[in-house]
N, C-alpha and C positions, 0 to 999 in steps of 0.2 A: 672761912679760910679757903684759900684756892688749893687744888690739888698741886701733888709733887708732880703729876706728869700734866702733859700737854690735855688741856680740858677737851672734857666727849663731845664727840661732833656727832650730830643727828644720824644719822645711817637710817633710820627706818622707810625714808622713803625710796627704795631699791626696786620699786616696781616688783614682777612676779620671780623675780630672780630667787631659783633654788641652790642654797649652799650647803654641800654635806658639811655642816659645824659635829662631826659626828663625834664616836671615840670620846667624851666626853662625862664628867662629872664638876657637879657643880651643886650650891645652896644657896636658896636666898632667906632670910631671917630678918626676925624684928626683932627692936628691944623697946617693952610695952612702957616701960619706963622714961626713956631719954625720949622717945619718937624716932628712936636711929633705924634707918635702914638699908639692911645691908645684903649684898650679893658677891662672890664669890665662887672660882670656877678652874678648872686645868681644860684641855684638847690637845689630843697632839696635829691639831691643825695650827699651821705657821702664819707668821705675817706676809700678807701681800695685796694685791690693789682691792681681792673682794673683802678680804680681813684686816683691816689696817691694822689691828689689834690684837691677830691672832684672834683667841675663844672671846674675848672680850665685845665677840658683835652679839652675842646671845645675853647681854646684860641687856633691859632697859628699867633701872633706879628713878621713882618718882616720887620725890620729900615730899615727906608728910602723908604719902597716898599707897604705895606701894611698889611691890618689885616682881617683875617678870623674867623668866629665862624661857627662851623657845629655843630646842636645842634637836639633835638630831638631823633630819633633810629640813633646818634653817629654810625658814621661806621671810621675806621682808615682809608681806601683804600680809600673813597670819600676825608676827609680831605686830605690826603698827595696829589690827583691829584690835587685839588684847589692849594694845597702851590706849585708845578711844576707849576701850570697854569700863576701863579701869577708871578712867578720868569720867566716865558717865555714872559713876560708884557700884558697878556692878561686882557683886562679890566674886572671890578664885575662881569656888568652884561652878562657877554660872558662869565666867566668863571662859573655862575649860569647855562646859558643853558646849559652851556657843563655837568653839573653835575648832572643836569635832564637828558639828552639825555642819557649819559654814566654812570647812576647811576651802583656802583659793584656789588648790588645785583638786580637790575632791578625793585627795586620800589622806586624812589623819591618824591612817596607822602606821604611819613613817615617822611620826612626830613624836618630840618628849617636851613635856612644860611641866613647868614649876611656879608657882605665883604666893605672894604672900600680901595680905594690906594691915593696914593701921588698924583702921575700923573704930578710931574715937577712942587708939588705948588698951580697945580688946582684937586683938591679931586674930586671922582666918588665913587658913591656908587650904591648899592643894593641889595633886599635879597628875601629872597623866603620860603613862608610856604606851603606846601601840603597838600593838603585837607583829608588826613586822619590821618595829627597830632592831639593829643586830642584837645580837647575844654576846655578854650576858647583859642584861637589862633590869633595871627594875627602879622603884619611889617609893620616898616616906615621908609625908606631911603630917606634922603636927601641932596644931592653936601657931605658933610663932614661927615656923619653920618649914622648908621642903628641902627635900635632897632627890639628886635623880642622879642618874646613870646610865649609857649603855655604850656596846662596846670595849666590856670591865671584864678585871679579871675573873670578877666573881662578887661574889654578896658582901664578901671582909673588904671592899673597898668605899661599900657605902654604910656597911655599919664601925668604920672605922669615923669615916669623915662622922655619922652620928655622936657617937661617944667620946671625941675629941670635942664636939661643939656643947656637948653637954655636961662634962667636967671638967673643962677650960674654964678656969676665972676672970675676972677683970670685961674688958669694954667689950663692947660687939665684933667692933673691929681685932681683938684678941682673940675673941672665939671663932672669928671667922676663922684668920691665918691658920690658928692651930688647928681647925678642921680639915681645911687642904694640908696640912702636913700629912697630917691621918691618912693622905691618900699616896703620900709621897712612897710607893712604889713601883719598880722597875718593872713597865710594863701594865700598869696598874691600868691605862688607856695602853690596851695590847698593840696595836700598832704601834707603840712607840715603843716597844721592849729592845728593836733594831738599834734604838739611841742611846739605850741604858738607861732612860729616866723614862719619868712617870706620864710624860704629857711634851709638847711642843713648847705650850704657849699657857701664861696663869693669869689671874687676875684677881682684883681685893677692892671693891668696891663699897662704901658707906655715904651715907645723904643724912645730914642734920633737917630738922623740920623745916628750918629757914631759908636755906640751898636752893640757889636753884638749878634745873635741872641739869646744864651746862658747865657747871663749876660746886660738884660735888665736895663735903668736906673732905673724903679719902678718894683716891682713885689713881690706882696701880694698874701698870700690865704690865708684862713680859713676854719676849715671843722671838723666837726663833724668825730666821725668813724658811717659808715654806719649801723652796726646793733643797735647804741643808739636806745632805747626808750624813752618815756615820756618825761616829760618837758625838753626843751632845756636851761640853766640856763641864758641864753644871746644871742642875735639874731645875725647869723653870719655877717650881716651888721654893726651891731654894736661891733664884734670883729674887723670887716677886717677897722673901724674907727677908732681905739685906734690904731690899728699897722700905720693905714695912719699918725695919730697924729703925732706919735711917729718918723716914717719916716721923716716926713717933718719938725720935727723941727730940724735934724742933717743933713736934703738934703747940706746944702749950704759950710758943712763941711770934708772939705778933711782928711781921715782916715790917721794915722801915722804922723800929720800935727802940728804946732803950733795951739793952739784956742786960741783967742782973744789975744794973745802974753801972755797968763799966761801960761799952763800947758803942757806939750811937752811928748807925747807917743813914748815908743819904744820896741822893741823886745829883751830882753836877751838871752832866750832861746824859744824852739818851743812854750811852754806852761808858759811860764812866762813873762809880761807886767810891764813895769817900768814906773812911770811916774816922772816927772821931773818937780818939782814946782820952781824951781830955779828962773823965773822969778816971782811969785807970790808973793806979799809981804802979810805978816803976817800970811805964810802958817801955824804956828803952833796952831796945835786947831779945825783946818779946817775939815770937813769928806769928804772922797769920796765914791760914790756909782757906783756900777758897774751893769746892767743890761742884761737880754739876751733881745730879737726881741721879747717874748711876754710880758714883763714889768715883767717878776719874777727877785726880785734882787736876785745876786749870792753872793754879798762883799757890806762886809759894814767898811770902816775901818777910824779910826782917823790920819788924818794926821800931824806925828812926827817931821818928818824929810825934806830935801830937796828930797831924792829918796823913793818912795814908790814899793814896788815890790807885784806884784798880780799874786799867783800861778793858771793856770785854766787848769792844767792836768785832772780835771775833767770832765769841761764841753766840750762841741759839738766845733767844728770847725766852723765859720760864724759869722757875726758882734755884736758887743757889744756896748752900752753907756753908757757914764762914764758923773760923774753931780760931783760939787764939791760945796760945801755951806758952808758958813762961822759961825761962834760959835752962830750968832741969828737966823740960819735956812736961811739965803738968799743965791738964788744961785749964785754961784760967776761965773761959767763956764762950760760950756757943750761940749761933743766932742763925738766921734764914733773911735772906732779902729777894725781890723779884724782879727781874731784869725785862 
């Protein structure tokens, strides 16, 4: 399944380029079971040409193999040697010393990592903070997990994210979100206490074993643009929550597919979307709604007829959700298609 947002583009190769991704907490995790692997992360650093993503450049997810966060004074050349190290099966914490020893600019005590791998089922982790990241700073790796931090308000910010990931139920991708909630205080990434929220910019990151690297099963971000000032109107954990919502109520829904044996999506043209209520009974009367991945609706239309046609020469290329409710507001059926 393709992600809700616009699939990850490579950044690793940025040459020696230093970016403070500072102010920062973040986890990457496994789950030994499914092979899911996932990463997860706030900064109150914004969107802009070196971040397209916001914090989300300090993600690099590799199905089936493992996950890296290089976080702190962000260097491209130290991440990319971690993702080779990784890909050559070097374990975390052998690929942490090597990135101390072989730091590209020869100081790694400005650096924070977090690494987690598969390992055939049985998970390895570990991470590493340098004692001249700011304060407050600190890491906790455990068999399937890392959390790191600095920049923080304090230690309750990553053992909150800890025990939100640890007594949260349900998928990976659950315990991730709810672990970044655990972080969702004001100031929590202290530079951002100016905006009232926790962070600039969040992200929600998961890879099924199959994936590949490009087009991840989950993959969220959120992100302010970096020169915003003042109040932030919604905390980007609580944006990158509505889009998880949102995601995970159409995850189980194959795009172009039958939904629940009523409404049947199809392509006419590049930019026009047909739908086909043919099995729906008493489709006349009915509304459909059409949404983009941040919940702005684009169409709002009543439905007449057995085919409805939806022109979106206007909007963005990437997925959409379509809701259909009956004349007293109930809804009758939910899908996703991809434009």
């Amino acid at each position: 399944m393709k992600s809700i947002v616009i699939l990850y583009t490579t950044i690793l190769m940025l040459g020696a380029t230093t970016l403070r991704a500072q102010d920062t907490f973040s986890i990457v995790a496994i789950d030994s079971v499914t092979g899911e692997i996932g990463s997860a992360g706030a900064s109150c650093v914004g969107s802009s040409s070196s971040y397209p993503h916001g914090a989300q450049i300090l993600s690099d997810v590799i199905p089936g193999i493992g996950a890296i966060h290089t976080q702190a004074a962000w260097l491209a050349l130290n991440q990319q040697h971690a993702h080779d190290w990784m890909m050559m099966g070097l374990p975390p914490q052998q690929i942490i010393d090597s990135l101390v020893a072989h730091d590209a600019q020869g100081n790694p005590t400005t650096r924070q990592y977090g690494i987690v791998d598969f390992n055939g089922g049985h998970p390895r982790s570990a991470a590493y903070t340098g004692i001249n990241c700011s304060d407050y700073k600190n890491d906790t790796a455990y068999l399937n997990y890392s959390i790191q931090g600095n920049i923080l308000m304090g230690q309750n910010i990553l053992d909150s994210i800890q025990s939100r990931f640890l007594n949260t139920t349900g998928t990976l991708a659950d315990r991730l979100m709810a672990a970044l909630q655990g972080a969702k205080v004001v100031g929590a990434d202290t530079r951002c206490a100016v905006h009232n929220t926790s962070s600039q910019s969040s992200f929600l990151r998961v890879a099924r074993m199959t994936n590949l690297p490009d087009s991840l099963y989950l993959d969220l971000y959120m992100a302010y643009p970096s020169g915003l000032t003042g109040i932030f109107p919604v905390d980007p954990i609580d944006s990158l929550q509505t889009l998880y919502n949102l995601w995970k109520s159409t995850a189980s829904i194959r795009p172009n597919e039958m939904t629940f044996n009523v409404v049947k999506t199809f392509r006419e043209g590049t930019d026009i979307m047909v739908f086909d209520f043919s099995l729906c009974r008493n489709y006349n009367s009915m509304k459909l709604e059409i949404f983009d991945v941040t919940g702005r609706r684009i169409a709002l239309n009543p439905v007449h007829s057995r085919l409805v046609k939806i022109n979106l020469q206007n909007e963005a290329s990437g997925m959409y959700i379509y809701t259909v409710t009956n004349p007293g507001g109930s809804q009758v059926t939910k899908g996703k298609f991809i434009k």
